[in-house]
Legacy VTK file of the C-alpha trace (Angstrom):
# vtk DataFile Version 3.0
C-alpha trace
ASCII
DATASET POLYDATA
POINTS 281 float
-15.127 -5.311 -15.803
-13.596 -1.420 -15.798
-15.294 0.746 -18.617
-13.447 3.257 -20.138
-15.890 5.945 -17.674
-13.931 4.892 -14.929
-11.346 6.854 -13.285
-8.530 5.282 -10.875
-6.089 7.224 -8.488
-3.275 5.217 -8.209
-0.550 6.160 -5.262
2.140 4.765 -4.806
2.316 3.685 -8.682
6.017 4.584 -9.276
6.621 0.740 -8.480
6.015 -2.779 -7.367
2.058 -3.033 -6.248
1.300 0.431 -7.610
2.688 0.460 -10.671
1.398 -3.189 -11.033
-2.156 -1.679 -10.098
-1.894 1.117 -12.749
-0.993 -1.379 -15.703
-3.665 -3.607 -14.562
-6.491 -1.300 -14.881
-4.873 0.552 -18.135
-5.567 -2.975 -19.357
-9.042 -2.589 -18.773
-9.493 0.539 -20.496
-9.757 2.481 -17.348
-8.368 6.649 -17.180
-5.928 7.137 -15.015
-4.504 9.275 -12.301
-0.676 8.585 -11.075
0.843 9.454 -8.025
4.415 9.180 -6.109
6.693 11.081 -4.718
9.330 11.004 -8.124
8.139 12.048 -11.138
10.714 10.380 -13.529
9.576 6.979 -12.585
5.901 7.913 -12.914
6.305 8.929 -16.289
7.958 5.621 -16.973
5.048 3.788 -15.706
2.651 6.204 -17.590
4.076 5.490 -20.812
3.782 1.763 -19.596
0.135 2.267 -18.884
-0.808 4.320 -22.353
1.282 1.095 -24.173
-1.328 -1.044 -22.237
-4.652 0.489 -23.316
-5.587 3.428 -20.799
-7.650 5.549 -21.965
-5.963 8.957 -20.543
-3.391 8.942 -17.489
-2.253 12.168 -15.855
0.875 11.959 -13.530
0.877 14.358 -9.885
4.258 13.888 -7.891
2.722 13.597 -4.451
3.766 13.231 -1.153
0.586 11.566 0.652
2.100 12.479 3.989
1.259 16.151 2.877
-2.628 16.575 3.337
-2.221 19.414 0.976
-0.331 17.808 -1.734
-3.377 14.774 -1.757
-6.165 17.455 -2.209
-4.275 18.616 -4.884
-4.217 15.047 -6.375
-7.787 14.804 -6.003
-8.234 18.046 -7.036
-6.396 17.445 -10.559
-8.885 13.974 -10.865
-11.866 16.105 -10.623
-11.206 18.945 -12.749
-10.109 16.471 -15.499
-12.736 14.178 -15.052
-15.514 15.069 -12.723
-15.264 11.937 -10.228
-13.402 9.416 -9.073
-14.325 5.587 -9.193
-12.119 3.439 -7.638
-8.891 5.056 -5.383
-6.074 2.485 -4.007
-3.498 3.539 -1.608
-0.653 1.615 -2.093
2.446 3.822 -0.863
4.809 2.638 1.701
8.016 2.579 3.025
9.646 0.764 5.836
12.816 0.395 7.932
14.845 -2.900 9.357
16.542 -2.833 12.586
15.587 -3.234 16.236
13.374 -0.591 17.445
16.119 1.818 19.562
18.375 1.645 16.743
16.108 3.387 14.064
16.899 6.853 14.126
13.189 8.750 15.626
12.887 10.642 11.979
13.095 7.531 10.350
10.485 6.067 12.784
8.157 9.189 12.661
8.288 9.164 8.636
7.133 5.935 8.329
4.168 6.384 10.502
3.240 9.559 8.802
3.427 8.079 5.347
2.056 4.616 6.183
-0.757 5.693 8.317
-1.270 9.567 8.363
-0.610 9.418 4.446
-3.216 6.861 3.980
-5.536 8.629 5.951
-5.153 11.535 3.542
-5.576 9.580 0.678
-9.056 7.935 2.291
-10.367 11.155 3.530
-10.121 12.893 0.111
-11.544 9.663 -1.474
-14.170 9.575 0.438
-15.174 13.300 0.181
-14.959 12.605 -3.717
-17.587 9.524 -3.384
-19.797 11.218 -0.753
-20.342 13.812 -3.919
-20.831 11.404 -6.496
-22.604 8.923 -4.642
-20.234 6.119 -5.223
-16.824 4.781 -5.210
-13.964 2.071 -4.254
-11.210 3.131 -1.408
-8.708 0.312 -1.252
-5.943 0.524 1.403
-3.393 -1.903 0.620
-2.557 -2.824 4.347
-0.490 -5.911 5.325
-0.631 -9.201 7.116
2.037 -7.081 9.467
-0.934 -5.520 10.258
-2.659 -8.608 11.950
0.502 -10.414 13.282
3.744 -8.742 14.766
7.708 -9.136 13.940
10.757 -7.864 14.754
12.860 -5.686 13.016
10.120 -3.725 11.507
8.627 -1.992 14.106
7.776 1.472 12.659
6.019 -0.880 9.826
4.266 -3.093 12.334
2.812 0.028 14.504
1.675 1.604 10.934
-0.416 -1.160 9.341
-1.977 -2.601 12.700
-3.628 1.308 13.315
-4.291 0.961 9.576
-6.278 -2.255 9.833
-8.301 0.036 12.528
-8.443 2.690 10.030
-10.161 0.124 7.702
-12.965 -1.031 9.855
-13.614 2.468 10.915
-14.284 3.601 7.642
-16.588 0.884 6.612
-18.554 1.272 10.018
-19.019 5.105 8.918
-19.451 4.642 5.568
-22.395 1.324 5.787
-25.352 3.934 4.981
-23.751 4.309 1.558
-24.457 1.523 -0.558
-22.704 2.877 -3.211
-19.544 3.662 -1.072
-17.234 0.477 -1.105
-14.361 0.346 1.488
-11.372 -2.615 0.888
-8.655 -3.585 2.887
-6.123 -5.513 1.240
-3.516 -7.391 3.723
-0.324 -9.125 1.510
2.279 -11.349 3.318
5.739 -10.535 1.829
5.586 -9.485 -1.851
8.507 -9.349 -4.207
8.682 -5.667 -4.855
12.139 -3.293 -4.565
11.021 -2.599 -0.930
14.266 -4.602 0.027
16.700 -3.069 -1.628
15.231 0.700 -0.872
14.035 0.457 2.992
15.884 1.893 5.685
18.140 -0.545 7.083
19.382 -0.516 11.177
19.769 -4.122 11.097
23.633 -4.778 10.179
22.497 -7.063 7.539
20.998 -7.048 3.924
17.347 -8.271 3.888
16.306 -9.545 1.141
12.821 -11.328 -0.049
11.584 -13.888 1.973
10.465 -17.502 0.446
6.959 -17.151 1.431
6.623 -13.734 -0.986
3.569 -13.320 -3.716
3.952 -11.326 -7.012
2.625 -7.616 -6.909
0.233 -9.534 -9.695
-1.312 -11.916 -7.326
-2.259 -8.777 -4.708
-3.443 -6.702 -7.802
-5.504 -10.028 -8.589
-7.046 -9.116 -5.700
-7.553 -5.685 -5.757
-9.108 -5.787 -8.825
-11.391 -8.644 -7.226
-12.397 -6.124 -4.690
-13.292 -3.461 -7.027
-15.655 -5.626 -9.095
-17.904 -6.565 -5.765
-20.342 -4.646 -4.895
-19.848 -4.696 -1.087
-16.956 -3.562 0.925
-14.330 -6.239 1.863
-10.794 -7.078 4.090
-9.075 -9.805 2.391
-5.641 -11.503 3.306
-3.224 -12.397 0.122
-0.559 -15.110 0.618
-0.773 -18.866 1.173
0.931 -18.257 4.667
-0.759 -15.554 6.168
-3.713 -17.676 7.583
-1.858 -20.031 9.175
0.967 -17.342 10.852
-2.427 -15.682 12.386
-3.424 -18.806 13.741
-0.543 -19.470 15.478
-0.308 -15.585 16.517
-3.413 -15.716 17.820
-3.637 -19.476 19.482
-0.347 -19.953 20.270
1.441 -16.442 21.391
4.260 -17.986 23.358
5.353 -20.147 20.550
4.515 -17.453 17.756
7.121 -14.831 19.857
10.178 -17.442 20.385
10.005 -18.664 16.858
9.197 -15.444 14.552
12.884 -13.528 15.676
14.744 -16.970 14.658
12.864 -17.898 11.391
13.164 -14.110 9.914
17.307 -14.012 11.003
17.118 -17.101 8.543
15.106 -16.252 5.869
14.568 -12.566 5.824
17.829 -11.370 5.991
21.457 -12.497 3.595
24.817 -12.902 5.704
25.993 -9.993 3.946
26.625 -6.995 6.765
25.525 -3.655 5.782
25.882 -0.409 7.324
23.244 2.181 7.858
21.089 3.728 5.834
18.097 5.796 5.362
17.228 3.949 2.336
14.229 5.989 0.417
12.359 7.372 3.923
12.570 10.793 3.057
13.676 10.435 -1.406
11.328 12.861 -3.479
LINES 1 282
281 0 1 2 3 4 5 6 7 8 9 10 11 12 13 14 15 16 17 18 19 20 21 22 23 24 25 26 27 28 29 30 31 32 33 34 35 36 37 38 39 40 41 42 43 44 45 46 47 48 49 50 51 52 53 54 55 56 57 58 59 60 61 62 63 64 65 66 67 68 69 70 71 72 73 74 75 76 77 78 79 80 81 82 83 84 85 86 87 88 89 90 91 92 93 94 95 96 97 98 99 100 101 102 103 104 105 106 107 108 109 110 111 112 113 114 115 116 117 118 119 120 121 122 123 124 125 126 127 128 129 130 131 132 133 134 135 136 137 138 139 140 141 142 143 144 145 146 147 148 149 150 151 152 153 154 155 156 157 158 159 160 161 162 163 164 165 166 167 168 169 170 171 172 173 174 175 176 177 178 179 180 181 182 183 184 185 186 187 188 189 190 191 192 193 194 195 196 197 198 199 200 201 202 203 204 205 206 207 208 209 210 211 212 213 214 215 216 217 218 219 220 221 222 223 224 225 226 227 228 229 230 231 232 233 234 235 236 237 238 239 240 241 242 243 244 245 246 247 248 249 250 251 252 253 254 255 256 257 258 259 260 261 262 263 264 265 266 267 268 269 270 271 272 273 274 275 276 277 278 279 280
């Protein structure tokens, strides 16, 4: 259970798993530290938090893509508080469409935030812990991470190298019993990552059937914070069996996955282009 000592950098907090993360641990008492790139809906789900029980929650617009703008983060953490406990990366953004119709800045910007911006937020983490001698990073990756689709490549390419991020960490990090390391891999989860990605395809996606609640993937997080060892965990009743068949049965996998997500993943409504929230502050 989260004491009122701990502290917990939230990015990615202005909404669905992040701001579902923040409210979770404001539950437990915890103090605070909010990040996303716009400030009005931060303080929205700061007030949110302080209504739930935190202790003290500070609010940093941040940009994790910008090294810079993550040191400051950490920066503001440590002054206020001394340490960090737990840190969970949860900011990401994503674009439909095949892969030559995304525009290349659309492309690039998901990479940086997805991966480079994670790497910021795990290399300032870290640095915090190595001081204090302990510490949770959690890196909300994805099961797009362990199995591939269509339509989502910029996505796809991010959270695989993230899963390798992951398991890098922990290998450098296992002479620091005090230094946990979590990756956290959802299926689809029913956040406004629909309605705000980038959007090549010609058609409104919408949330798939097989989708989990930002709660259930917090459930887990939260789960991962309490161990005392470091962990990878997939979240969604359908993610063990689509790696199976990714991994057993690739020629099957590859003709069925474009066909089931034209039916399920995407309305009949046409849509024209858009950059969606890729480059919003």
């Amino acid at each position: 259970m989260a004491s009122q000592s701990q502290v917990v950098v939230v990015t990615g907090a202005s909404s669905g798993i992040g701001e579902e993360t923040a409210l979770r641990y404001a539950g437990r008492g915890a103090r605070l530290v909010l990040a996303a790139r716009t400030e009005d809906a931060l303080q929205r789900v700061a007030d949110a938090c302080r209504a739930a029980g935190a202790e003290t929650v500070l609010v940093q617009a941040t940009d994790i893509a910008e090294c810079g703008e993550v040191e400051e983060l950490f920066g503001l953490a440590a002054h206020r508080f001394g340490q960090v406990d737990i840190a969970v990366q949860s900011a990401a953004i994503t674009a439909f469409g095949r892969f030559e119709d995304v525009p290349v800045e659309v492309f690039d910007n998901i990479v940086r935030t997805n991966l480079i911006g994670a790497a910021n937020v795990a290399r300032c983490a870290l640095r915090s812990f190595h001081e204090s001698g302990s510490g949770h990073l959690v890196l909300i990756g994805s099961l797009l991470g362990t199995t591939a689709v269509p339509y989502q490549s910029a996505y796809v390419a991010s959270k695989f190298a993230l899963n390798g991020l992951v398991r890098s960490v922990r290998q450098e990090n296992r002479h620091l019993p005090g230094v946990k390391i979590h990756g956290v891999y959802p299926g689809p989860v029913d956040t406004p990552v629909y309605g705000t990605a980038s959007n090549y395809y010609g058609r409104t996606p919408r949330v798939p059937p097989t989708a989990v609640t930002p709660s259930t993937v917090v459930s887990a997080i939260v789960r991962a914070t309490d161990r005392q060892r470091s962990s990878e965990r997939q979240v969604g009743w359908a993610n063990r069996p689509a790696i199976a068949v990714y991994r057993l049965l690739p020629s099957v996998y590859d003709a069925l996955v474009g066909p089931f997500l034209r039916a399920v993943a995407f309305t009949s409504e046409s849509t024209e282009p858009t950059e969606g929230n890729v480059f919003a502050r």
